[in-house]
N, C-alpha and C positions, 0 to 999 in steps of 0.2 A: 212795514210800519202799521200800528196797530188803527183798527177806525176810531180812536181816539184823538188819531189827527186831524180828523173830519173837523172839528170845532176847536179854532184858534183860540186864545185865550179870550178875547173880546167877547166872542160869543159863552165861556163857561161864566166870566164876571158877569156879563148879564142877565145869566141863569139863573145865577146865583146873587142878585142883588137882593134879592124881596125879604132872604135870612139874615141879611147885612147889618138891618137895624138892631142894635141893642135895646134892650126897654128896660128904664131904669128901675121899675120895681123888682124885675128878675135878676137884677145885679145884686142890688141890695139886699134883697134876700137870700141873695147866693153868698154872699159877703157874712149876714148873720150866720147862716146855719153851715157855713163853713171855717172861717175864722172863731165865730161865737163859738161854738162846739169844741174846736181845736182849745182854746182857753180853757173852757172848761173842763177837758179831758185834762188836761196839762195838769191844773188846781188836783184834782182829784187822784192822777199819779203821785201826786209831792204828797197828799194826804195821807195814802194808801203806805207808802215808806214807814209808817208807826205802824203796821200791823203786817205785810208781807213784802217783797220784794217781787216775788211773785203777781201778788197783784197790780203791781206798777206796771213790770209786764204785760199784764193782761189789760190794762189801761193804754199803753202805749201803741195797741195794733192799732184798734181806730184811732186813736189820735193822730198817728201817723197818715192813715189814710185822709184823714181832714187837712192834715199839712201839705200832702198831696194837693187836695180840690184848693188851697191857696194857693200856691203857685201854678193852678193852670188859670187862677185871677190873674197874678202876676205875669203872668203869658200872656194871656190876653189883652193886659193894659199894654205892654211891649209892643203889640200890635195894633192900638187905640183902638179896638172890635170890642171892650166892655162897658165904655161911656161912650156917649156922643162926645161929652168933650173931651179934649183935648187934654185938657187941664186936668181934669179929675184921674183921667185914667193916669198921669205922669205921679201923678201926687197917692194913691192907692196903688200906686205900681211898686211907687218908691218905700211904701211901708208896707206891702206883702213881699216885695223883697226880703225885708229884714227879718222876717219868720223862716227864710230857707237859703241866707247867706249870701245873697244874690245882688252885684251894682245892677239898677235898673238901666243905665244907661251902656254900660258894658255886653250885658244879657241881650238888649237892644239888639246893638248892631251886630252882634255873634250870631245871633238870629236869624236877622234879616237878611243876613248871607247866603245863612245855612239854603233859607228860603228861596233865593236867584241863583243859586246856585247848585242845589240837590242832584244827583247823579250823575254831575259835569265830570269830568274826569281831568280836564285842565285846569279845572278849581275846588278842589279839595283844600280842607287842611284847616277850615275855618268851621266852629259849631257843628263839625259831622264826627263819626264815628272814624278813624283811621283805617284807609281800608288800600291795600296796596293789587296790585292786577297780579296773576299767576307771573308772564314774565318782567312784570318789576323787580318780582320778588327774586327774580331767578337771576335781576343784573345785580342785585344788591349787593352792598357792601356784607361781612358776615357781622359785623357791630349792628348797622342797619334791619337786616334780618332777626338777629338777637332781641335788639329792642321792639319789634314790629310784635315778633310770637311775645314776648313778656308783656306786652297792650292787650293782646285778643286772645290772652290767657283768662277761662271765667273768672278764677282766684281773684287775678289784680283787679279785671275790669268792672266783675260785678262783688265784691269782697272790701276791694283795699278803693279802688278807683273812685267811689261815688266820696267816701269822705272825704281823700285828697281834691278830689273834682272843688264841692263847695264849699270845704273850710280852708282851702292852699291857695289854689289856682286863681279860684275867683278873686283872693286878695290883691292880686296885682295887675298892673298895668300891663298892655301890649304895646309895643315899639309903634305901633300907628294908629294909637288912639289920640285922639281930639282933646283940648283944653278942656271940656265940658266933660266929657266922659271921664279924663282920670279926675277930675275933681268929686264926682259921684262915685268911683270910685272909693277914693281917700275918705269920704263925705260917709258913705254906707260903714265903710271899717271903722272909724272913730266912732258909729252907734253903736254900733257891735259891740265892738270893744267896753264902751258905756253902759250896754245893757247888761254882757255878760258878767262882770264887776260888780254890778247892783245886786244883781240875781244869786252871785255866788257868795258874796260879802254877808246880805239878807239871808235868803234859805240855809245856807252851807255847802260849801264848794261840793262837798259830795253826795247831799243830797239832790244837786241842780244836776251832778255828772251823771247821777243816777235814774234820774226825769228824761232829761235832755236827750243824753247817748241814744237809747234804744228808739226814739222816737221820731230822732232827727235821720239815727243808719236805716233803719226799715222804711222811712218816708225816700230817703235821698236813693237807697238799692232801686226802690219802685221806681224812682223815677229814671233812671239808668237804664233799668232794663227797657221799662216803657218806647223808650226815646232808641233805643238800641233794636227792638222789633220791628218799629215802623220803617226802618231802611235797609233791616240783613235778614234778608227770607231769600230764599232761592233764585226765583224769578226776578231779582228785581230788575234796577234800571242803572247802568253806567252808559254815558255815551262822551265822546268827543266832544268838542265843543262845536265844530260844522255841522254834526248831524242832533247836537241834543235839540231838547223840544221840554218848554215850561210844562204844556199840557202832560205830554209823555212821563215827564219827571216826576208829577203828580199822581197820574194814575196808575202807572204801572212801578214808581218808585215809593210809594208811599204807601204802605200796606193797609187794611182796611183789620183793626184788631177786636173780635170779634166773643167780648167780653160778657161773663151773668153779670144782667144786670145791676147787683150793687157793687160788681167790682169798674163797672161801667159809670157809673155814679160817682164813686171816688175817685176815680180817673177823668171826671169832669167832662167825658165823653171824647176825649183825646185818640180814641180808638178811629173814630173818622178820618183819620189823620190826612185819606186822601181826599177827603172835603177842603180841610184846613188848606193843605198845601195850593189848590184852587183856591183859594179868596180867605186869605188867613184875616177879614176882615168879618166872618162870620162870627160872631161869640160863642163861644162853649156849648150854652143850652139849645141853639139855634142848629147843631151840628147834625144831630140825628134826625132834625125833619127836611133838613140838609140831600141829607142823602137817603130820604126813602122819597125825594123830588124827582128823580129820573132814574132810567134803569138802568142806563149807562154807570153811571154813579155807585150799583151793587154788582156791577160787572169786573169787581177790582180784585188783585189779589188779596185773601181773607186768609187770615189765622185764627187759630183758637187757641186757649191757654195750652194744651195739649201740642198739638202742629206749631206753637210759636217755640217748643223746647229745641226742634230739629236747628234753629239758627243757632245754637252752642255751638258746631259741630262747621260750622262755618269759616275759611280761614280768610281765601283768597277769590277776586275775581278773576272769573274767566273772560277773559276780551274777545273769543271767541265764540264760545256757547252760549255768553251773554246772561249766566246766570255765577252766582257762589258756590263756591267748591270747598268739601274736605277732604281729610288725609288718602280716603281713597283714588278719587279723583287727581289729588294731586301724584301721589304712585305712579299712575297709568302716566302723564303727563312724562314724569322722571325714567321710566321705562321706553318711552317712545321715543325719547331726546337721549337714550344713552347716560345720562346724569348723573350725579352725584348724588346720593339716598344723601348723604348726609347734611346737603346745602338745603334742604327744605325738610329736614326735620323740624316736625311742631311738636 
């Protein structure tokens, strides 16, 4: 066990209380020059359609990366870490949702899970990436395995995945959601549905598809991958549930993404992610002074846009070597067990 175990969680929360506070002129400002911006990029892509396509395009990268810094608002309020109140962050949670498809109350508790539960191996299956152990894979059904490689295919995951993610899935309810949630739910869809109506009746359906599309797929890919780096790097962390460990799950599951600057920026600082995971009551802007607080803290595993490419290449966990493995690794495995090459074809 790593000396990360050294300090239980009680002692990282109170390390970490002093970044706890939000201050509400750094929200607000974060709200104008993110939100504000994303608007006005938006206006100016529909404008640009009378003289290039092209240029919407070139309108729609940063917009999109603005769309990004609202939903790590929308994250945030999820987490009540962007207001003091309570109030405010449900009500700014619930309308930057609507910029990126999202029920605030569904997003919520998918979350919150994700959060108590990261690297558990007995609790999988709720807000994580689908990720099955080498010999899961190897008792699986061949339907099972089928569907698993067609998930952690880049195509679907990071291609097809992110648009079904927030314009399909998000629309419905789960079998063990709460009165409250599927009414936020239903409550989020009917704006939706409201806005997008307005927007395409007013501008022209194919002007809005033409704004919209590229700005919502480049925002939604980002955040995909984003969300897909911070938990499938080599080292990371799966444990039972006897021997898992909150702190563990944080720091050795939770990658430290190790981004220039304004791509850091637009990512809202999400790159700390092993801050977050420790006291996801920090706010966004509060992250990076977060973790230059203790040296423990930059002691984490770190990728860079470069070394975060090798997680493509990624299929299954090893419950033995305690790290992610690809096709090579999986070979040697199918070689030493005598196996069938063709039951772990990816």
């Amino acid at each position: 066990m790593s000396k990360h175990s050294n300090y239980d969680i009680r002692e990282w929360k109170k390390k970490l209380a002093p970044y706890e506070n939000p201050r509400i002129s750094a929200s607000v400002w974060q709200l104008i020059n993110s939100v504000g911006s994303f608007f006005l990029l938006w206006v100016l892509a529909y404008l640009s359609l009378s003289f290039s396509f092209w240029l919407t395009l070139l309108c729609a990268i940063p917009a999109a990366g603005f769309l990004v810094r609202t939903f790590i608002i929308f994250h945030d309020c999820t987490h009540y870490s962007f207001f003091k109140s309570r109030k405010a962050n449900e009500v700014v949670g619930m309308i930057t949702g609507l910029f990126t498809f999202c029920s605030f109350e569904q997003w919520k508790r998918s979350h919150t899970t994700h959060h108590a539960s990261n690297g558990n191996l007995e609790k999988r299956g709720v807000g994580d990436v689908w990720t099955m152990t080498l010999q899961e894979y190897a008792d699986a059904t061949w339907l099972k395995r089928f569907f698993y490689r067609t998930y952690r295919n880049p195509i679907v995951m990071f291609l097809i995945g992110p648009l079904y993610l927030f314009l399909i899935d998000y629309r419905f309810n789960t079998k063990d959601a709460s009165k409250k949630e599927r009414m936020n739910v239903w409550l989020t869809n009917i704006i939706l549905v409201a806005i997008v109506l307005l927007l395409g009746f007013t501008l022209g359906w194919k002007a809005y598809i033409y704004v919209q599309l590229p700005i919502f797929y480049i925002a939604t890919f980002s955040g995909v991958w984003l969300f897909y780096v911070q938990h499938q790097f080599e080292d990371g962390y799966f444990e039972h549930n006897d021997n898992w460990n909150f702190v563990e799950a944080a720091l050795k599951g939770s990658s430290f993404y190790k981004l220039p600057k304004v791509l850091q920026w637009f990512s809202g600082n999400i790159g700390f992610h092993h801050v977050h995971h420790l006291n996801s009551r920090v706010p966004n802007y509060h992250l990076e002074k977060a973790h230059e607080s203790d040296p423990e803290l930059q002691n984490v595993p770190t990728l860079t846009l470069l070394t975060s490419l090798k997680s493509l290449t990624f299929k299954l966990w090893d419950d033995q070597s305690k790290r992610f493995i690809g096709n090579r690794d999986i070979r040697k495995f199918i070689k030493q067990k005598s196996m069938n090459t063709e039951k772990f074809k990816f």
